[in-house]
C-alpha positions, 0 to 999 in steps of 0.5 A: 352134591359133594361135601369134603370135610377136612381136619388140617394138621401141624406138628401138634396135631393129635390123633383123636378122632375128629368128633367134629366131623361126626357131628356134622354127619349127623346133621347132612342130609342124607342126598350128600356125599360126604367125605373126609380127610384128616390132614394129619394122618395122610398130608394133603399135596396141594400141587398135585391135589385135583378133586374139585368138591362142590362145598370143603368145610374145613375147621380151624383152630389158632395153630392150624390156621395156616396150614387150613388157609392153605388149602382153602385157597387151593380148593378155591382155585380150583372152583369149589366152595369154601366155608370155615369154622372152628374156634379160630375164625369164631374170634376172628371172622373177617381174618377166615373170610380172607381166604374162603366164601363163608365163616361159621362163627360158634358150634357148627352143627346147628347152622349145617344144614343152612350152610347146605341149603345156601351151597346147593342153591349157589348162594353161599356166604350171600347176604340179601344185598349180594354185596359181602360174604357172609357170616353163619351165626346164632342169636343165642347159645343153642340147647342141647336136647334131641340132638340126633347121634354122631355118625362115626362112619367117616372116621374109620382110620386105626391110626386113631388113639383108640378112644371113642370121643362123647361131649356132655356139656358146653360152656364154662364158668371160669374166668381163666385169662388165657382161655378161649373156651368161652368165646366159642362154648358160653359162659354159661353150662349147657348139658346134654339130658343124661338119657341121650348120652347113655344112649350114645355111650351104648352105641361106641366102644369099652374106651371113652374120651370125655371132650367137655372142658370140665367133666365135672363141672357140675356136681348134681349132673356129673353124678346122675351120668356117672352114676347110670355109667356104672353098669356100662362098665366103661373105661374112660379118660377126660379133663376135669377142673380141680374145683370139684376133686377135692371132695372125695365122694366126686372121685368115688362116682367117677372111679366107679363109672370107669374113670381111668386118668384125668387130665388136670390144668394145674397151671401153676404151684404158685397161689399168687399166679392162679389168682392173677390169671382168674383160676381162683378155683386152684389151691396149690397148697392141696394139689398133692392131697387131690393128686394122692385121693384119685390115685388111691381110687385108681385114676392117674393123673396128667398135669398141665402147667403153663410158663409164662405168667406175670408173676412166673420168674426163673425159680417156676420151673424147677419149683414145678418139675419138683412138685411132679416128681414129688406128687408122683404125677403120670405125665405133665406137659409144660406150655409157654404161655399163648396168647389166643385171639379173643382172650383177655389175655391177647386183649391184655398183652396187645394193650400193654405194648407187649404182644410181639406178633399181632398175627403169630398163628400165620408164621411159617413155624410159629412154634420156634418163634415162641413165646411171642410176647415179651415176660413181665419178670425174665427174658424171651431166651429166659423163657424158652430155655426154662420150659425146655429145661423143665421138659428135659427135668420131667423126663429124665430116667431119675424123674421117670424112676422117683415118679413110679408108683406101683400099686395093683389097686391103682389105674391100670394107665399107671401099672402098665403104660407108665414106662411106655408112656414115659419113655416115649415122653423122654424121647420127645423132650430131647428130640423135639422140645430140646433138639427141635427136631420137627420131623420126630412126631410124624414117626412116633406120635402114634405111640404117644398118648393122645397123639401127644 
């Protein structure tokens, strides 16, 4: 038998290795061939493409959905088996099922080797009355004890960011409107037992990208793994909330264990904003202290901020690109505010008469089209031309040079990929985000942090 995986690409797809993929490798059984094509570095030519694979399992998120509809359907047309999974076709099954013989709905991994089983025996997405597809699901949120290592042998590209991702824990917490985390991960943590992800830490390489949603969403557990990282002497990157960072003795672990930036949801640097989209744990009166603590304790910071929000109105964006350059951040990133599919805030929207697109992820280029609903205090063109004017403010060569903050007891990201990094930053605000020049990744992402 013949398994294909496939990780389909738009324009803001990113080189990080696929950990999904190597998930699944872990959990095949050892009878099957498995491969893997990453769409993103090498574009699939579905006219001329020719293979016919017993079973293509190709995961989707809300801005690859068309694209991976794309291919499901040509692989279809040529006789394999298709089954979708991923986060997109969790909050909207029926949707994947238009276009492939199966949905996984949640974490794959756990409900793979059935997938298998159903596939070999021809009796794929068969529900016992043979009358409709079906959806693979589980009952109840997995645990995430004796989970046997990733495979990473798939993934063997050095176009990759070379950084090697681990997961620790799933599931969050938090409230936030706009997040479609809990749909896919719980509302409710699940960790990995410290030993297990030492053992894997041991097996990867000296880079480390953390892909929780939260790295230190719980103190007692984010201190026991930091703690035995120590003598690993790792260097690592990965997302953190801001609930935790304002104590000092959480930086101190993370710094020793070999934290080297954080990627951090600020949101907004507005308090009424952050409460009203139910990110309570965000204090933007302390945001500064929290940005100066981690880098006295060598650990950069990128900012993530979303424009958009009810409460955002035609000063947001030059209060925030203010706040940047005042509080020296590494990087940002700017985002309109997107209404995913199974979020509160879709939900939200769709209520008040005010999503544009019920089905936006299936435009041709649904990122020009953006934002696809309509602001509660400015314009659709008010918002569009702040968030560019923002990007365009962040990386300007003044910003670049005011945001500098050259100390050799800080994060080497800082000392020595700062100018790259955001050089490279200015290039893609005004080419891309201002110029709209779609073509401009595919020859500079590599370059890019992250595969930005």
């Amino acid at each position: 038998m013949h398994v294909h995986l496939i990780a389909p690409s738009n324009e803001d797809s990113t080189y990080i290795k696929p950990l999904w993929v190597a998930t699944l490798a872990a959990h095949t059984p050892d009878d099957v061939e498995l491969t893997f094509h990453d769409d993103g570095l090498d574009p699939i030519d579905l006219e001329k493409a020719q293979d016919v694979p017993d079973l293509v399992g190709i995961s989707v998120n809300s801005k690859t959905a068309a694209r991976a509809y794309a291919i499901a359907e040509s692989y279809r047309k040529r006789g394999s088996k298709v089954v979708l999974g991923g986060i997109h076709v969790t909050a909207l099954p029926d949707e994947g099922l238009e276009h492939a013989d199966a949905v996984v709905s949640g974490e794959a991994e756990f409900l793979w080797p059935k997938v298998i089983e159903d596939a070999r025996k021809g009796r794929l997405g068969q529900t016992r009355s043979l009358l409709s597809r079906r959806v693979y699901k589980h009952d109840e949120w997995p645990a995430l004890e004796n989970l046997p290592l990733p495979k990473r042998g798939l993934i063997k590209s050095v176009r990759y960011v070379p950084f090697d991702v681990v997961q620790t824990t799933r599931g969050c917490p938090f409230p936030c409107e706009f997040c479609s985390v809990s749909t896919y991960n719980g509302t409710t943590f699940r960790f990995r037992p410290v030993r297990e992800v030492i053992r894997e830490l041991e097996d990867v390489g000296p880079r480390i990208l953390f892909g929780d949603d939260n790295v230190m969403i719980h103190t007692k557990y984010s201190h026991e793994l930091f703690e035995a990282m120590v003598p690993l002497k790792k260097h690592w990157v990965a997302q953190a909330s801001l609930a935790a960072l304002h104590r000092v003795e959480n930086v101190k672990v993370m710094a020793r264990a070999g934290c080297r930036a954080l990627f951090i949801g600020f949101e907004s640097v507005d308090d009424g904003t952050v409460r009203t989209v139910g990110k309570k744990q965000n204090k933007p009166r302390k945001y500064q202290e929290i940005v100066r603590m981690l880098a006295d304790h060598g650990i950069a910071v990128w900012g993530s901020f979303i424009f958009g929000l009810d409460d955002d109105n035609g000063d947001s964006f030059e209060r925030t690109v203010e706040f940047c350059i005042e509080s020296r951040l590494t990087m940002a990133l700017f985002a309109l505010l997107t209404p995913y599919p199974g979020t509160k805030l879709y939900k939200r929207l769709k209520s008040e008469g005010r999503l544009l697109r019920d089905r936006w992820w299936l435009e041709r280029d649904h990122d020009t089209g953006a934002p696809f609903f309509e602001p509660a205090r400015m314009s659709r063109d008010e918002l569009r031309s702040g968030w560019v004017r923002a990007w365009r403010s962040m990386y300007s060569y003044s910003s670049i040079r005011k945001r500098y903050d050259f100390a050799l007891d800080h994060s080497w990201i800082q000392n020595i990929a700062y100018w790259p990094i955001n050089l490279m930053m200015h290039e893609l605000a005004e080419r891309k985000i201002a110029g709209g020049d779609r073509e401009w990744r595919k020859h500079r992402a590599l370059e890019l942090p992250f595969g930005l």
